[in-house]
Structures are given as structure tokens and as C-alpha cells.
C-alpha positions in Angstrom: 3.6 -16.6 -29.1 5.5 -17.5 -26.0 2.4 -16.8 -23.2 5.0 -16.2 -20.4 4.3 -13.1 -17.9 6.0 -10.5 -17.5 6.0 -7.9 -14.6 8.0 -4.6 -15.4 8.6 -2.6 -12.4 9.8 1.3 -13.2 8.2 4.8 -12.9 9.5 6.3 -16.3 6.5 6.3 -17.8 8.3 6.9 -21.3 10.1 4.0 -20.9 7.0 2.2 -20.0 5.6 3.1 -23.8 8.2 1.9 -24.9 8.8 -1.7 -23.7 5.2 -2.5 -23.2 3.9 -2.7 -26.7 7.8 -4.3 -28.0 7.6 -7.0 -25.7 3.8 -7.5 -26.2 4.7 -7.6 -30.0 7.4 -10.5 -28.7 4.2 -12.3 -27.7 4.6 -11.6 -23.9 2.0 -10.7 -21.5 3.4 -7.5 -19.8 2.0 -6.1 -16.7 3.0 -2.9 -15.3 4.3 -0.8 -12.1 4.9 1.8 -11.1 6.8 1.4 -7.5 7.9 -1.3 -5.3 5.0 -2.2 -3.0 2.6 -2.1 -6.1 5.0 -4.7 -7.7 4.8 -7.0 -4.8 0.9 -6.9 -4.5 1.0 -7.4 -8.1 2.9 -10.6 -7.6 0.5 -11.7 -5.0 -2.1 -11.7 -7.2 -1.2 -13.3 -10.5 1.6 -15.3 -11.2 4.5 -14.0 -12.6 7.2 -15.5 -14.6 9.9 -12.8 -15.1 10.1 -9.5 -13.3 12.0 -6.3 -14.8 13.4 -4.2 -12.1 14.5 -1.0 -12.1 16.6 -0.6 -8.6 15.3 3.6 -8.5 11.6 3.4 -7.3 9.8 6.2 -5.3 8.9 4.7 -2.4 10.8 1.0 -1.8 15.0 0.6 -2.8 14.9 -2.0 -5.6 17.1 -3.7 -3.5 14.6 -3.8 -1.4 12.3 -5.0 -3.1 14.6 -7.9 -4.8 15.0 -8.8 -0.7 11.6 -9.1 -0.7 10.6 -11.0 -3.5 13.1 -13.7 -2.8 11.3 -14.4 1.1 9.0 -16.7 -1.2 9.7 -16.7 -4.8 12.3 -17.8 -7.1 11.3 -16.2 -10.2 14.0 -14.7 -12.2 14.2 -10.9 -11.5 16.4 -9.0 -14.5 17.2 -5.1 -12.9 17.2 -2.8 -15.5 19.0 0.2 -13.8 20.7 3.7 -14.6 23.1 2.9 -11.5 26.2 1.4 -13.5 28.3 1.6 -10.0 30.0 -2.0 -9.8 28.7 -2.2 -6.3 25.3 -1.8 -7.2 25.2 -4.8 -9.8 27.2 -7.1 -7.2 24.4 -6.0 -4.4 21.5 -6.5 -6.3 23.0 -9.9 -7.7 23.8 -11.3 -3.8 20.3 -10.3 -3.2 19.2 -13.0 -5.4 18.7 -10.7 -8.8 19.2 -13.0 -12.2 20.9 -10.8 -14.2 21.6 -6.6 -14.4 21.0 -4.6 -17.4 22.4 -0.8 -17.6 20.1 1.6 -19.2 19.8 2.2 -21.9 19.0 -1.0 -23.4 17.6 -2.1 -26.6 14.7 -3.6 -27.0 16.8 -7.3 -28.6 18.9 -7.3 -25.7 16.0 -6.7 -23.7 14.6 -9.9 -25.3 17.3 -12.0 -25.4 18.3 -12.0 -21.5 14.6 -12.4 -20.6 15.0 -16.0 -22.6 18.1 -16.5 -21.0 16.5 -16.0 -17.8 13.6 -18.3 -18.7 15.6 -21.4 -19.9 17.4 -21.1 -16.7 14.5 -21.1 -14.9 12.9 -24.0 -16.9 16.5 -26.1 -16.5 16.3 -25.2 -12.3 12.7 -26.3 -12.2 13.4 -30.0 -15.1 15.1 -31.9 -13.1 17.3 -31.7 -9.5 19.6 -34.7 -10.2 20.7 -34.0 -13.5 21.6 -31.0 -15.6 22.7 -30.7 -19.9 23.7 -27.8 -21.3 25.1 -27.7 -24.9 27.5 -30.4 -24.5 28.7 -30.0 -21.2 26.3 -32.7 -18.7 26.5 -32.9 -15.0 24.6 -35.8 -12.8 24.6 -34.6 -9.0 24.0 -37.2 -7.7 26.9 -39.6 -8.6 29.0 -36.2 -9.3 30.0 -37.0 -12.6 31.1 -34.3 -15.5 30.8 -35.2 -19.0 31.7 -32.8 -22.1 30.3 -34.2 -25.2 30.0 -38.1 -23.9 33.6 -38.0 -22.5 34.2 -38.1 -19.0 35.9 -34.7 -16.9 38.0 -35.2 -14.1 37.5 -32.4 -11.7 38.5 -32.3 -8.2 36.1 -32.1 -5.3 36.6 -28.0 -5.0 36.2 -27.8 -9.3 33.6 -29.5 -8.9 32.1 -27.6 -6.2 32.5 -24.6 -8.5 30.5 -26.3 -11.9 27.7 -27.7 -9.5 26.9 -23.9 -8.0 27.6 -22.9 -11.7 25.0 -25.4 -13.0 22.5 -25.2 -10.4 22.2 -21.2 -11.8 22.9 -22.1 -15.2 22.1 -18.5 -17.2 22.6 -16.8 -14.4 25.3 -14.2 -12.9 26.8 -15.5 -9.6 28.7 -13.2 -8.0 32.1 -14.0 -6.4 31.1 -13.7 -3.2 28.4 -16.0 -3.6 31.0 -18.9 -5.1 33.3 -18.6 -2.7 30.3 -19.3 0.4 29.6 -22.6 -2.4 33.0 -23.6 -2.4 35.4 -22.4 0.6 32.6 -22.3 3.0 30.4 -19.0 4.4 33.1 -18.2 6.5 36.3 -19.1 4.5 39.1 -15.8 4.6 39.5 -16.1 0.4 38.4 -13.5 -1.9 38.1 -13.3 -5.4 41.6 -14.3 -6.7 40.9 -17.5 -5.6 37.5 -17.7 -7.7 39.7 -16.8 -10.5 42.4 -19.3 -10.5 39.6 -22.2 -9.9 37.9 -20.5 -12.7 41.1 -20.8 -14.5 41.5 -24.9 -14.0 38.1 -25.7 -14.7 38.1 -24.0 -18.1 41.4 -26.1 -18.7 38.9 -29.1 -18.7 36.0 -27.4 -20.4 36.6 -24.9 -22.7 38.2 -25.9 -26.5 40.1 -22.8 -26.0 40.9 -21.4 -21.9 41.4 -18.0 -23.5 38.0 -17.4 -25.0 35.6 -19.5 -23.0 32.6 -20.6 -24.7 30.9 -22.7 -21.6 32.4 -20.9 -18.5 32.2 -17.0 -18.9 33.2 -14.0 -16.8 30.7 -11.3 -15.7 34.0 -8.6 -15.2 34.2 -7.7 -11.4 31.1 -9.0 -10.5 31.6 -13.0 -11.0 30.7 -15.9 -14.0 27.9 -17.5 -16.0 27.7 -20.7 -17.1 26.2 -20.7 -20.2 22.6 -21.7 -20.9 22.1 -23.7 -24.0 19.4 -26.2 -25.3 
């Protein structure tokens, strides 16, 4: 039994009855809502340690209420959403959203990016200076990258890209949120350059460039670095 709370956030009651008792049987505690401002006063009264959003909610935009949330919490918000537009996913994951899940989903997906989304949360909150994932191990402070005990040489901009990576570990982040990390807020790139960066660092990192293992794309939106124990 896992313990961890869960806040699921949607106003299709049938898809209410059916999450609540799966992820209950997963050994989660699952509270319910059925709009946005009831999911905020929910989160103002208990703790929470995953939210499920759906993005379609009769009163507040899930955007909305991802905007919100993030004013004072950092807890790992997964939208589970019939909007498949590309747009959405890349709006709701600038927002500060974890992850993005189209509808239908089934219930071991379901479960499987909620533990995603708590090891990344558990990595963000272990430890600032230093980060280990699988093999791959990254000490911010003196800047160095080792991949199973040997030293990577990355440049300052590559490693600019596997710090913001790492820092998110688990989590989507979107192009436009890499290139702020790495070119600078105002920097006139776009998402070509992401790629070619992308590109270098997997030369150093990945066994095999062409089907990374450590580094891995999120198509259109932006990339994951893998979260491993």
C-alpha cells in the first residue's frame, strides 16, 4: 500500500467510478472533484500529493486552474484531457503541468505515470546538489556528468540542457521552456535548435543516438529525461 494522495479533478462522473475504486485498489487515497475552484479549496485543506486534471471543467479553464495551483505548490499535476490539439498539451505543460494524458486511458497507464510523477517529485525534493538516475549522475554544484562511473564531457550549453533536464527528471519540458534554460528568456532560437543540442548530448549519453534510452522526445511538444531508481 503506497499511502500517497491523490486529487482527481473531472466532472464525468462515469469516469469518476471508474478510476476511484482502480486507483484505491492501487493502494492510493483518492479524493474527488468535480470543478476547478472545488479542487483548489480541496488542496487548501489537505495535503495533496498528485492531482489529475482534466483541462474541461464547468466553471474554471484547467489551464486555469494549473496557473493557479502553481502560485504556491509544486506538486505534480498529470491533465487527463479529451483535447488532443498539440497546442493544448504544450500550454498546459508551460503552465507548469507534469505530464498530459489523452483520454481514453487505461487504468495501467494511468498508474504508471502517476509513479513516474512521484519519483520525480521525490528526486526534486532528495537532494538540490546532486541528482542519479539509472546510470546517468549529475553533481550541480561542481557541474560534473558521469554515465556509469565515467566522466561526460559536455559543453557549458549541453550542459545547460541535462541540468534543466535533471532538475525535472520524469517530467515533460516543453521546448519553449529549454530554450528560456539554455539561450536565455529572450534568445530569437526556436525549436530546431533544442533538437540539434538534443542531438549532441545523446552522442555522449545514449548507447545508441537513434533509440535513446536516457534522453527521450515528447514529439512536438519537447523531452524527458528518464526517471529511474
Amino acid at each position: 500500500m503506497t499511502g500517497e494522495r491523490l486529487l482527481l479533478v473531472d466532472d464525468e462522473p462515469q469516469l469518476i467510478r471508474a478510476l476511484r475504486p482502480a486507483l484505491g485498489a492501487a493502494g492510493y487515497e483518492v479524493t474527488t472533484a468535480e470543478n476547478g475552484q472545488a479542487a483548489l479549496s480541496q488542496m487548501a485543506r489537505e495535503p495533496t500529493d498528485v492531482v489529475i486534471l482534466d483541462l474541461g471543467l464547468p466553471d474554471l479553464d484547467g489551464k486555469e486552474v494549473i496557473r493557479r495551483i502553481r502560485e504556491w505548490s509544486d506538486v505534480p499535476i498529470l491533465v487527463l484531457s479529451a483535447r488532443d490539439l498539440e497546442s493544448e498539451k504544450i500550454s498546459a505543460l508551460d503552465l507548469g503541468a507534469d505530464d498530459f494524458v489523452n483520454k481514453p486511458v487505461g487504468v495501467g497507464e494511468l498508474l504508471a505515470r502517476i509513479r513516474a510523477a512521484l519519483r520525480g517529485r521525490e528526486r526534486r525534493f532528495a537532494s538540490h546538489a546532486h541528482l542519479k538516475t539509472g546510470e546517468l549522475e549529475i553533481n550541480f554544484a561542481s557541474r560534473e556528468v558521469t554515465l556509469e562511473g565515467d566522466d561526460v564531457r559536455l559543453t557549458p550549453r549541453e550542459y545547460d540542457l541535462v541540468r534543466t533536464l535533471a532538475r525535472h527528471a520524469g517530467r515533460v519540458v516543453t521546448h519553449k521552456q529549454l530554450i528560456a534554460a539554455v539561450w536565455g528568456p529572450e534568445a530569437s532560437v526556436d525549436a530546431q535548435f533544442v533538437r540539434v543540442l538534443v542531438g549532441q548530448v545523446r552522442t555522449k549519453l545514449e548507447a545508441d543516438s537513434a533509440s535513446p534510452k536516457i534522453l527521450l522526445t515528447e514529439p512536438g511538444i519537447g523531452y524527458r529525461l528518464r526517471a529511474e531508481d
